[in-house]
N, C-alpha and C positions, 0 to 999 in steps of 0.2 A: 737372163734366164729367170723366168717364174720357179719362186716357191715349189709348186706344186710341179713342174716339169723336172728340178734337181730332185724333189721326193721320188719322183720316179726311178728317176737315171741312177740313182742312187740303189735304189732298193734292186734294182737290173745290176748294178756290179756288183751289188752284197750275194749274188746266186751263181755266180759266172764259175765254172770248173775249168779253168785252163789246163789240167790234166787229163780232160776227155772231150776228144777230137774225132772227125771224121775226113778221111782220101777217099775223093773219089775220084777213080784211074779212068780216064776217058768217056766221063760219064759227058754228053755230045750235046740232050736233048735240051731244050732251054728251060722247060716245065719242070723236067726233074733236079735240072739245075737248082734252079727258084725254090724248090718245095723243098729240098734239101738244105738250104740255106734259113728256109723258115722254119724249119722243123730243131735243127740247132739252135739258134736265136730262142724258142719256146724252153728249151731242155734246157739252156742256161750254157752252152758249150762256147766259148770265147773264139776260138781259132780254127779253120776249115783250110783242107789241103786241096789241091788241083792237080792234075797231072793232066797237063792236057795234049791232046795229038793230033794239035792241027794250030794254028796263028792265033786262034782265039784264045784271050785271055782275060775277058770280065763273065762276072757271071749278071746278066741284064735279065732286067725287067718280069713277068710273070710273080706269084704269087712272093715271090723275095725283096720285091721293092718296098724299102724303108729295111727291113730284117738287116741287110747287107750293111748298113750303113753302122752296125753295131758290131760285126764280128769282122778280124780280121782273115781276108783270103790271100792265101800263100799257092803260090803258082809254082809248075814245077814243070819239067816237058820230060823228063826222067822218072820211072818209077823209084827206080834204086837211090836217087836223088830226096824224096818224098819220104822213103822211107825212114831212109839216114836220118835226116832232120828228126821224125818222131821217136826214133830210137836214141837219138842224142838227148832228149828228152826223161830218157827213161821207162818209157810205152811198150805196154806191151800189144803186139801188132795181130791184130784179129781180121781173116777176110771172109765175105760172105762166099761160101763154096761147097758144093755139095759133091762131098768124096767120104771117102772107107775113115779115114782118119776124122773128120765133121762132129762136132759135141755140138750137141744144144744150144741154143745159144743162153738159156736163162742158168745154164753150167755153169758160165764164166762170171769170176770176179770182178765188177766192173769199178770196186772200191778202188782199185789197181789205179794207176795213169795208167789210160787204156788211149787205144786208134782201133778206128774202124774202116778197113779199105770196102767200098763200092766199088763194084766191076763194072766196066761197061753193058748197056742196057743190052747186046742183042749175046754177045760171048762170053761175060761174065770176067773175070780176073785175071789179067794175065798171067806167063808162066812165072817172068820173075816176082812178081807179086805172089804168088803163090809158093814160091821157093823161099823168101825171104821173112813171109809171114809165123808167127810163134803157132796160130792155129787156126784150123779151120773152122770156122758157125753155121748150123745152119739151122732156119727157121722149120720146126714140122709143120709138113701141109699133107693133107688126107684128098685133096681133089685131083681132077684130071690136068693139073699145070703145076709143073715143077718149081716154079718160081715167083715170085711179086713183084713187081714195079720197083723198080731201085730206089725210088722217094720214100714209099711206104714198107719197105723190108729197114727203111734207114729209121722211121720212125719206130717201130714195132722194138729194133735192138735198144735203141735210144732210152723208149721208156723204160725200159727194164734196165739199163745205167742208172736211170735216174731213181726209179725204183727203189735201188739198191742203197743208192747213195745217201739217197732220203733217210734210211733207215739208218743208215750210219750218222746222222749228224751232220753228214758235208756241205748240206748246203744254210748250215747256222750258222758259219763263221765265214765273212772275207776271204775270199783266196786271191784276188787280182793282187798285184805287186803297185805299188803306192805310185811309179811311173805310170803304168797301164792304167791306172784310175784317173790320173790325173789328165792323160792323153783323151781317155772317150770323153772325158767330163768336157772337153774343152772344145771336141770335134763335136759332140753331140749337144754342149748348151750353149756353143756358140759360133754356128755354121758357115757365120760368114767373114766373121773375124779368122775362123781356122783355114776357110779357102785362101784369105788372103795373106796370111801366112806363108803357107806353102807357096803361091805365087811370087812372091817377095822373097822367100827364103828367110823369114823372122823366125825366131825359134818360138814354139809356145809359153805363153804367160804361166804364172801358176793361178790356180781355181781355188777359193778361198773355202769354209764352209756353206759359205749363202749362196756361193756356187755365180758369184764375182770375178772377174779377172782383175789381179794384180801385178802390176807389170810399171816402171815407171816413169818417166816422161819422155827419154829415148825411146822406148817403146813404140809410145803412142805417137809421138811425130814420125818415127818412120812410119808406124801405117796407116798414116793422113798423106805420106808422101811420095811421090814415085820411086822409083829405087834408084835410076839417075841421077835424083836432086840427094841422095844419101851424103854422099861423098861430104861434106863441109861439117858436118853431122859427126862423123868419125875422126876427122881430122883432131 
């Protein structure tokens, strides 16, 4: 890993808020998939939730390729499943929804661990999504369409998180957890030693300052070697 690639990757985990996430519950399209994926990645957001309601379960190609490869996506085929998770977190669970009870969205405190559920693109949030959520957001609009594009209702809340955030301070100190930094560092400055890894089932090295793997000579013989020829190795 180049100098100037760990300054990067570095400076990318020193903004990361693993406390402000985004669900989104059946959201189908590939495009708004993608753009939702790179719209987080910009905002500094670490973790992205899926609820998905059909087999598929990556979020491919269109504007999110490369973004993806930095945040982790959390799959769920359950809303109520999706939720749990963020609420076991602490989060307070916020859905895009235009009803009687709906505040602003620039109302809410986004200093908070917050979630943001996305509703699917044509029917918006489900019921239990909507039963299970702390409140409703919704963006004011003055024209003849009630609603935006789920990528861009997802950027418009985003900033204003981030907004907030900014103002707070939050994003001047580290917040990833010393595993989680040492996991991207390793997947991200060294892509092919991490692929082969996981094919192997090798546990990851550790990543030094210079953003070096250190690891030590069992290491590196298993993965110069197949994993059949291990055996005499561990003996």
């Amino acid at each position: 890993m180049t100098p100037e690639r760990l300054e990067r990757i570095n400076n990318m985990l020193d903004k990361r808020q693993p406390d402000l996430t985004v669900c989104m519950e059946g959201v189908h399209k590939t495009h708004n998939l993608a753009a939702v994926v790179r719209t987080c990645d910009a905002i500094g957001v670490s973790d992205v939730h899926v609820v998905w309601k059909s087999e598929e379960t990556e979020v491919r190609g269109g504007s999110a390729a490369g973004s993806q490869n930095w945040i982790d996506v959390h799959s769920h085929h359950k809303t109520v499943d999706a939720i749990a998770a963020m609420k076991a977190q602490g989060m307070q669970i916020l859905v895009t929804n235009l009803s009687d009870n709906a505040v602003n969205f620039t109302d809410i405190d986004y200093t908070k661990p917050t979630a943001i559920i996305l509703g699917q693109e044509k029917f918006g949030a489900s019921k239990i999504a909507l039963e299970l959520a702390d409140q409703d957001i919704v963006i004011p609009m003055v024209g003849m369409v009630q609603s935006l594009n789920v990528s861009v209702a997802c950027s418009v809340v985003l900033y204003e998180a981030q907004r907030q955030r900014q103002l707070a301070g939050m994003y001047n100190q580290p917040r990833l957890s010393h595993e989680r930094r040492q996991r991207t560092l390793f997947e991200g400055g060294h892509p092919i030693f991490a692929e082969a890894c996981q094919r192997k089932g090798l546990p990851y090295p550790t990543i030094d300052e210079t953003g070096q793997i250190i690891a030590d000579d069992h290491w590196w013989q298993k993965m110069q070697m197949n994993k059949s020829a291990w055996q005499h190795l561990d003996d």
